[in-house]
Structures are given as structure tokens and as C-alpha cells.
C-alpha positions as a LaTeX table, in Angstrom:
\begin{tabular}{lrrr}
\hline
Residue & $x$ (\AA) & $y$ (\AA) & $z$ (\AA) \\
\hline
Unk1 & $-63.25$ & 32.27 & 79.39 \\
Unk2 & $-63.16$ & 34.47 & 76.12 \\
Unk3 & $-65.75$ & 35.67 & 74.01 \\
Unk4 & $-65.35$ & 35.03 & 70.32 \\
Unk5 & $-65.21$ & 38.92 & 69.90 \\
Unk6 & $-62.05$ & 38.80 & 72.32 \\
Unk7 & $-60.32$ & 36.12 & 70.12 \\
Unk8 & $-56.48$ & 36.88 & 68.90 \\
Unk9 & $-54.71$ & 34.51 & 66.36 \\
Unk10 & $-52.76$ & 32.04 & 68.06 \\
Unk11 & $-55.11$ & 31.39 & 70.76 \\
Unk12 & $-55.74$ & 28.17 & 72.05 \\
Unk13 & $-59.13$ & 27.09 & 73.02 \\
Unk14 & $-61.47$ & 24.13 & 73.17 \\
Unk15 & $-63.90$ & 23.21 & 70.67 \\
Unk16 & $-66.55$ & 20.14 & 71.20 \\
Unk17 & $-63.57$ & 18.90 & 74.04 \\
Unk18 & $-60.81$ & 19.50 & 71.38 \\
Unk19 & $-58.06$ & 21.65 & 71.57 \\
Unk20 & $-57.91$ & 24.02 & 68.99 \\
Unk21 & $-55.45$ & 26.87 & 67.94 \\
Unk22 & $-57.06$ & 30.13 & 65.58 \\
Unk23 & $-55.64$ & 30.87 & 62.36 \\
Unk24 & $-57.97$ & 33.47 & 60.84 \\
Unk25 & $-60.79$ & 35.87 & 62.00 \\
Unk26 & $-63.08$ & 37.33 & 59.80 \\
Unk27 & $-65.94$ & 39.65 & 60.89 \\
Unk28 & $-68.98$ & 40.26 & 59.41 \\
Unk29 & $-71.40$ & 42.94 & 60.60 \\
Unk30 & $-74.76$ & 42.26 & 59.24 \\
Unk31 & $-76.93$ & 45.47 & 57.82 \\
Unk32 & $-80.28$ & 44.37 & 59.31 \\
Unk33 & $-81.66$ & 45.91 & 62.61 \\
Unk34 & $-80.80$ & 43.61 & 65.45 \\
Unk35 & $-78.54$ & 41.65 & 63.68 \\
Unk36 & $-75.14$ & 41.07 & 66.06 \\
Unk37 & $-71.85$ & 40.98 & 64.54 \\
Unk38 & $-70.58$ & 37.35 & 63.61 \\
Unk39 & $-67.39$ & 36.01 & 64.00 \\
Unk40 & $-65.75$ & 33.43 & 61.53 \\
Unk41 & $-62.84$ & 31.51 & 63.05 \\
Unk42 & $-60.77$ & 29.41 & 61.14 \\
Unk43 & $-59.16$ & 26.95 & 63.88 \\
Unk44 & $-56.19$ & 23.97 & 63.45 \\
Unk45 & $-56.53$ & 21.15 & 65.83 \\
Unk46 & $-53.15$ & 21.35 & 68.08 \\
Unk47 & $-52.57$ & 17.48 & 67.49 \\
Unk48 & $-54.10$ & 16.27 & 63.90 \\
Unk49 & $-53.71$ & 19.71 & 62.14 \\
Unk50 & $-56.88$ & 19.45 & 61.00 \\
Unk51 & $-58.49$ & 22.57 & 59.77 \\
Unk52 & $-62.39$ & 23.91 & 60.91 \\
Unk53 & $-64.42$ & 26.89 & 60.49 \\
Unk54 & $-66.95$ & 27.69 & 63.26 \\
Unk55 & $-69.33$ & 30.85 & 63.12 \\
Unk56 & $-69.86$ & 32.61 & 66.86 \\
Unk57 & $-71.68$ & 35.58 & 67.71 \\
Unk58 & $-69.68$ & 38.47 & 69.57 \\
Unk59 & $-70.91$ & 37.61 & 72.70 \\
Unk60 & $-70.55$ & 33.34 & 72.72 \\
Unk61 & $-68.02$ & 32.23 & 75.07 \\
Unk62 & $-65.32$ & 29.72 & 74.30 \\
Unk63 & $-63.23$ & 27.55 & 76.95 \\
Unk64 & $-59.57$ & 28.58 & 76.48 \\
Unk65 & $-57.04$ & 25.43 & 77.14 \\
Unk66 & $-54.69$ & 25.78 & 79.30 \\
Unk67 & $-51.74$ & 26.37 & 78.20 \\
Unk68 & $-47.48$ & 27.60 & 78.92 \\
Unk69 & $-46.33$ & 30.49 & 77.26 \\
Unk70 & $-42.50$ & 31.46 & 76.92 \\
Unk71 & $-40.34$ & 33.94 & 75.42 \\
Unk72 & $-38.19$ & 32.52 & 73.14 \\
Unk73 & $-35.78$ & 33.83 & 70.32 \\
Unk74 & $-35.61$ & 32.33 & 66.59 \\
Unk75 & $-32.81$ & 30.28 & 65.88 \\
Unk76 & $-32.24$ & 28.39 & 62.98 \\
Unk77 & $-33.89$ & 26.33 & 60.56 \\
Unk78 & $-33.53$ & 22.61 & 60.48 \\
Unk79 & $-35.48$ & 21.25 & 56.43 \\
Unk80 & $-38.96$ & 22.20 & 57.21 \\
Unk81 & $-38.61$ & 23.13 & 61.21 \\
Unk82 & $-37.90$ & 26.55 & 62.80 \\
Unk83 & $-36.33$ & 26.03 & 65.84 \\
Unk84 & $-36.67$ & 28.71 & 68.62 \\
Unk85 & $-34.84$ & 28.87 & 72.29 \\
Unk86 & $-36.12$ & 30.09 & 75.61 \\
Unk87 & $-33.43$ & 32.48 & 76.48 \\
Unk88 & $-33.69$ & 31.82 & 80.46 \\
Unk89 & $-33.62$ & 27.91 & 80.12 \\
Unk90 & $-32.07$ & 27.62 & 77.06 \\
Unk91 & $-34.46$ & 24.89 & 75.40 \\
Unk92 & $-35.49$ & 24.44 & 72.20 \\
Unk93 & $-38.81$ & 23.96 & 70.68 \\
Unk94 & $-39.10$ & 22.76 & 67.33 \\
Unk95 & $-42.61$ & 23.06 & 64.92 \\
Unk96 & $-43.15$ & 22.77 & 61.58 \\
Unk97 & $-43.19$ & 24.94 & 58.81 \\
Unk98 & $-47.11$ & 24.56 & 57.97 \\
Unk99 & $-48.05$ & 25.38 & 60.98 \\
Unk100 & $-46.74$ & 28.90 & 61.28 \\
Unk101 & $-46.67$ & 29.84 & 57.47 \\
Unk102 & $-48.82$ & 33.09 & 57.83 \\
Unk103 & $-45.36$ & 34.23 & 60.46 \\
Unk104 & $-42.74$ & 32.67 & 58.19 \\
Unk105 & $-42.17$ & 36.14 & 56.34 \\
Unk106 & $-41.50$ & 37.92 & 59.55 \\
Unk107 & $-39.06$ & 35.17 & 61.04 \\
Unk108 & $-35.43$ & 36.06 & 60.45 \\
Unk109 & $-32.02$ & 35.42 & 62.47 \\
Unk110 & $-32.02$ & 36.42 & 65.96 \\
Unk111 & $-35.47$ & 37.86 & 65.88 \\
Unk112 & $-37.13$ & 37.67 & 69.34 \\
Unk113 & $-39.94$ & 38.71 & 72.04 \\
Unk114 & $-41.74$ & 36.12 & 70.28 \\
Unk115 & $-44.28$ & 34.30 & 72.53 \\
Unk116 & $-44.09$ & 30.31 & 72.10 \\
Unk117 & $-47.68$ & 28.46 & 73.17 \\
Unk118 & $-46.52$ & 25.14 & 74.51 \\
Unk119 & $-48.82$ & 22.67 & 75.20 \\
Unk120 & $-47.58$ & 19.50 & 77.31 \\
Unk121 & $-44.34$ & 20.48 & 76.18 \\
Unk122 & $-45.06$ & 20.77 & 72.95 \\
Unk123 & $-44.79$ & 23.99 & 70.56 \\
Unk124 & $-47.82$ & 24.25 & 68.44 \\
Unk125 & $-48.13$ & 27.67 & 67.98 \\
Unk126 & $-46.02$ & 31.15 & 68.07 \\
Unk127 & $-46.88$ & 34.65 & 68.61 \\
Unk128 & $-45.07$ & 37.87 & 66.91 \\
Unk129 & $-43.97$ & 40.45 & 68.61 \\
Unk130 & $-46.36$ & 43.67 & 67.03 \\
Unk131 & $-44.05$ & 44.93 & 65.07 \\
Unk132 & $-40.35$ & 43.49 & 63.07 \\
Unk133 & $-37.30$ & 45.31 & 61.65 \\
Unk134 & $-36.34$ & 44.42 & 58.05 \\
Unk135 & $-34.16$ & 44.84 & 55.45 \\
Unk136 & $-35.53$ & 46.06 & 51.69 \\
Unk137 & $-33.24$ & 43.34 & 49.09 \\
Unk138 & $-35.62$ & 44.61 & 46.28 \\
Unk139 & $-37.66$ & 47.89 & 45.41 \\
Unk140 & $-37.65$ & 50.64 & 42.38 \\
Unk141 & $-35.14$ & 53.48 & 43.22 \\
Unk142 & $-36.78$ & 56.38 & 45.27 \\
Unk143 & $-37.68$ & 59.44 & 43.89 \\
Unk144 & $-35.92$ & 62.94 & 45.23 \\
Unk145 & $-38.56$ & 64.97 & 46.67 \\
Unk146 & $-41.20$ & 62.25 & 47.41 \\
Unk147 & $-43.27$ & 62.95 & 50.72 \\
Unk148 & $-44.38$ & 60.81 & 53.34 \\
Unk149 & $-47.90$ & 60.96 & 51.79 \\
Unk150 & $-47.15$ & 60.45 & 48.50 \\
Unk151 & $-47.87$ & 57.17 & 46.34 \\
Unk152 & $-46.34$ & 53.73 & 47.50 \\
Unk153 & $-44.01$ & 50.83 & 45.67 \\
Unk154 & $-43.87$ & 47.08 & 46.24 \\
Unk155 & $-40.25$ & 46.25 & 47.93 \\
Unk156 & $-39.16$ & 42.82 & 48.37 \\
Unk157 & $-37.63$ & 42.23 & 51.87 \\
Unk158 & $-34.76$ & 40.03 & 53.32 \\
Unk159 & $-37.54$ & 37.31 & 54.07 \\
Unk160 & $-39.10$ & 37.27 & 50.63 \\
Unk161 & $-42.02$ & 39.45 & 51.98 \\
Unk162 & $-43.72$ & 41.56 & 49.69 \\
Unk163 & $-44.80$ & 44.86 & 51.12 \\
Unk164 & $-46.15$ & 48.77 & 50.12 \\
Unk165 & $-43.66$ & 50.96 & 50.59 \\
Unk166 & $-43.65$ & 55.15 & 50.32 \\
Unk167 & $-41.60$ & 56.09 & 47.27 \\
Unk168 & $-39.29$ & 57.71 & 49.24 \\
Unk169 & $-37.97$ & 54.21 & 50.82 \\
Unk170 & $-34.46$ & 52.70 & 49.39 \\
Unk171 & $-32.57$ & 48.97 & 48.66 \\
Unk172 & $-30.91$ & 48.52 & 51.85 \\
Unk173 & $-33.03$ & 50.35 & 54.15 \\
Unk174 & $-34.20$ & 49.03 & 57.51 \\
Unk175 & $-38.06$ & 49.56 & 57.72 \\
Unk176 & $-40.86$ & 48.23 & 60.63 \\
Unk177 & $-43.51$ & 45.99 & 59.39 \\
Unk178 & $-46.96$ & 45.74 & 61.31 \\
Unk179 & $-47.12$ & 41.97 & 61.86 \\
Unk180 & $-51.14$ & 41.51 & 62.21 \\
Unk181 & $-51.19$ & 43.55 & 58.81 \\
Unk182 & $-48.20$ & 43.10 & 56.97 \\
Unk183 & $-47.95$ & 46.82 & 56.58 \\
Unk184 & $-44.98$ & 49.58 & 56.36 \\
Unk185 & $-45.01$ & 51.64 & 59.69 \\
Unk186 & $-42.04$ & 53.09 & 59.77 \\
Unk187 & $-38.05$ & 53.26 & 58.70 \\
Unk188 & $-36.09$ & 51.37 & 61.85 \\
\hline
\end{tabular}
């Protein structure tokens, strides 16, 4: 059983008996003496979608459901589903576009080490790898003698993802994004 200070996006745990999967964490550490930091979870039920915000302290404990995980590779798109196949069985899993929009920017051809939470068979939620190799489409031309610490630019990537880049950084290059933060690490 978790505590709410060990919860992860794309966890899957039970909520007054109903399965829920997280979507956003925000902590807030209180300034008063005493006070104990206080999660703010932002959960999707796994079958109705519907959306609900529950407030734990660090230490509560939450029921995780139990659920399949696989490694599975992206595929293709079908209209508004991704499609994604276990590379050992070969099945595909299918889920909607909604439900994984904060990952859609990261999702490109072939990408995979991504974890797929199944539940009775079911996809309803996907995990990134940490970290995703992409291509810059869009970004001001770089500037001869720039540094590593030097100011940053917006580039537009192959997946329409907007990210801060060093000045440095070129159309065309390969570069790592941070997936939990949707930062520039690194050139690939």
C-alpha cells in the first residue's frame, strides 16, 4: 500500500472502492509549525473518465489496484487512438487520445520502453520511459560561440512540442527531453 507522498502519475489506486488512475500531483508545504506537507491528486476514474481531486497528507495510505503492466512499443495512430504492441506477444492495446494527452508530445514512431497499465485487459493508462529522443522541425538559428550556460530559445519539435532550448541547439538536431518535466537534457 502507498503513501500519497510515494504517488507517481499513472498509478492506479482505489478511491472510496473505485479504481482510479493519477493525473497530476501538486505539493504544498505549509509555513506554520507542525503543519505536514499536503498532497493534491488529481485522479481519472479507469472506467467513466471522470475527473476528482482529493487532498492527502504525506503520510495517508492509499490501496493500489491491482493491476498488469507490459512493455510495449508505439505503433500507429488509428483517428483519435494510439495503438501500442507488446513486443513478446505481439498484442495490441488501443486507448484514447484524452486519456494520455499530457504523453501525446513525447509519442512518436517506434518509440518504446513504455510501460502499458492494463487493467482486465484493458489499457487505461501508459507510462514514459524517463527520458525521449527528438528531432528540432523549428527553432531560431544558433549563435557561434554560445555556451552551454548561456540563454535558451523555444524550438518546436517533430511532435509539435514546445521546449527551452540552449542557443547553441540547431533545426535538425536530435536532443533528449525529460518526460516528467518537459525539459532539454541533452543533444542525443
Amino acid at each position: 500500500m502507498p503513501k500519497a507522498s510515494d504517488l507517481k502519475r499513472g498509478m492506479v489506486v482505489e478511491v472510496h472502492d473505485e479504481p482510479y488512475v493519477v493525473k497530476d500531483i501538486d505539493i504544498r508545504n505549509p509555513s506554520s509549525r507542525g503543519a505536514s506537507t499536503l498532497y493534491k491528486v488529481r485522479f481519472n476514474h479507469l472506467k467513466t473518465k471522470q475527473k476528482r481531486d482529493e487532498s492527502f497528507k504525506g503520510e495517508d495510505f492509499l490501496k493500489e489496484v491491482d493491476c498488469e503492466r507490459q512493455l510495449v512499443q508505439f505503433s500507429y495512430q488509428d483517428g483519435d487512438s494510439y495503438i501500442f504492441m507488446n513486443n513478446e506477444t505481439f498484442e495490441q492495446y488501443a486507448i484514447n487520445a484524452a486519456d494520455i494527452e499530457d504523453a501525446l508530445g513525447y509519442i512518436h514512431d517506434g518509440l518504446d520502453n513504455i510501460v502499458a497499465v492494463l487493467l482486465q485487459q484493458q489499457l487505461v493508462a501508459i507510462e514514459l520511459p524517463a527520458a525521449v529522443s527528438l528531432t528540432i522541425v523549428d527553432t531560431s538559428p544558433g549563435i557561434k560561440g554560445a555556451t552551454a550556460a548561456a540563454r535558451t530559445k523555444s524550438a518546436t519539435l517533430s511532435t509539435g512540442l514546445e521546449v527551452q532550448v540552449p542557443e547553441y541547439i540547431e533545426n535538425g538536431e536530435v536532443i533528449r527531453v525529460n518526460t516528467d518535466t518537459g525539459k532539454f537534457m541533452s543533444r542525443a
